[in-house]
N, C-alpha and C positions, 0 to 999 in steps of 0.2 A: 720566641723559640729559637734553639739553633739552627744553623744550616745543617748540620750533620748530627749524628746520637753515633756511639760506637757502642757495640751491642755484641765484642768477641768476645766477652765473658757473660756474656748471657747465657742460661740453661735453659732447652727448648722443655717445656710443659713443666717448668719447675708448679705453679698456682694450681696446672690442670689437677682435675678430681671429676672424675667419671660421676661419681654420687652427685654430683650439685645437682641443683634441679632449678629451674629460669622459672620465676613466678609473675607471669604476663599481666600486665596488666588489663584493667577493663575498664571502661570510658562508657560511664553511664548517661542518657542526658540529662540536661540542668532540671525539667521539670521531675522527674523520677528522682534524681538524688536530694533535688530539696526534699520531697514526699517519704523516701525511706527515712532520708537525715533525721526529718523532722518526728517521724514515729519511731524511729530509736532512743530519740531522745527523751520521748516521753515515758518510755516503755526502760528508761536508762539502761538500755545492753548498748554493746558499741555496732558502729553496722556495720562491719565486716561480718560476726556473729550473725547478725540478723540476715542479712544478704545470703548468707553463705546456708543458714536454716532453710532458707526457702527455698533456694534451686537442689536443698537434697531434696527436699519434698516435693518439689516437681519431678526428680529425676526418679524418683519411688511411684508414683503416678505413673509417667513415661513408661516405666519399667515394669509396668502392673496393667498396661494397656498392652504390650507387645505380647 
């Protein structure tokens, strides 16, 4: 790395975009991601898909309890 970066022709927010949207990650643990892994694979959808099916389905439950 340098000591210095010169940065006077930089444009402040030139990248910015209000639209973006940050897709957080989630940090499953190792026994559960083997167990969906392994029933996606049998099931061949990929498991994002599958993951992502069931917390709507829990959140229609949740939703349906309130």
């Amino acid at each position: 790395m340098r000591d210095e970066y010169d940065f006077s022709k930089g444009k402040r927010g030139q990248f910015f975009n209000k639209e973006a949207k940050l897709n957080m990650p989630v940090y499953l643990e190792d026994e559960v991601l083997d167990y969906f892994a392994s029933k996606a694979k049998l099931k061949g959808v990929d498991l994002n898909v599958m993951i992502n099916d069931m917390l709507k389905k829990d959140i229609a439950l949740i939703e349906g309890v309130n």
